[in-house]
C-alpha positions as CSV (number, residue, x, y, z in Angstrom):
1,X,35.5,127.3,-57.5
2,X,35.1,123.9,-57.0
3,X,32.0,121.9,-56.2
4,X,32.2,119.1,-53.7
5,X,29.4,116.5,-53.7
6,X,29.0,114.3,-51.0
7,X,28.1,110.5,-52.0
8,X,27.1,107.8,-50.0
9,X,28.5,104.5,-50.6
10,X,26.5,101.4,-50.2
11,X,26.0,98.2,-52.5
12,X,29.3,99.6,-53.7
13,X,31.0,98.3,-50.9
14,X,29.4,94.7,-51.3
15,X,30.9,94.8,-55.1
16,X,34.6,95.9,-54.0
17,X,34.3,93.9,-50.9
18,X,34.4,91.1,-53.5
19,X,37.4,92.1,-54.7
20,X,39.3,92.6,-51.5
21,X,37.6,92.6,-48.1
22,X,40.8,94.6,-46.2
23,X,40.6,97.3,-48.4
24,X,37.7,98.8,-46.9
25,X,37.6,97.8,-43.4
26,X,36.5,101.1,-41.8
27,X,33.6,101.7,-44.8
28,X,30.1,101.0,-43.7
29,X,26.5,101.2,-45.8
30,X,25.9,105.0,-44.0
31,X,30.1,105.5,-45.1
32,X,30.0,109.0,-47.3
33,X,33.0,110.3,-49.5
34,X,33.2,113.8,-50.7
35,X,34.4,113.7,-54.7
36,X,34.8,116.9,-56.6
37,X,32.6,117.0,-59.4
């Protein structure tokens, strides 16, 4: 099975946000993303 771990994104928005503001219009600091680990 699988394990899904749930990660909240937040200063890594400011460093991507850097990079390229419209590719993460809809992320906020409370924005989570579920990654299999």
């Amino acid at each position: 099975m699988q394990r899904w771990k749930t990660v909240c994104v937040g200063p890594l928005i400011y460093r991507m946000r850097s990079s390229s503001r419209d590719a993460l219009p809809n992320l906020t600091n409370e924005s989570c993303l579920k990654i299999q680990k």
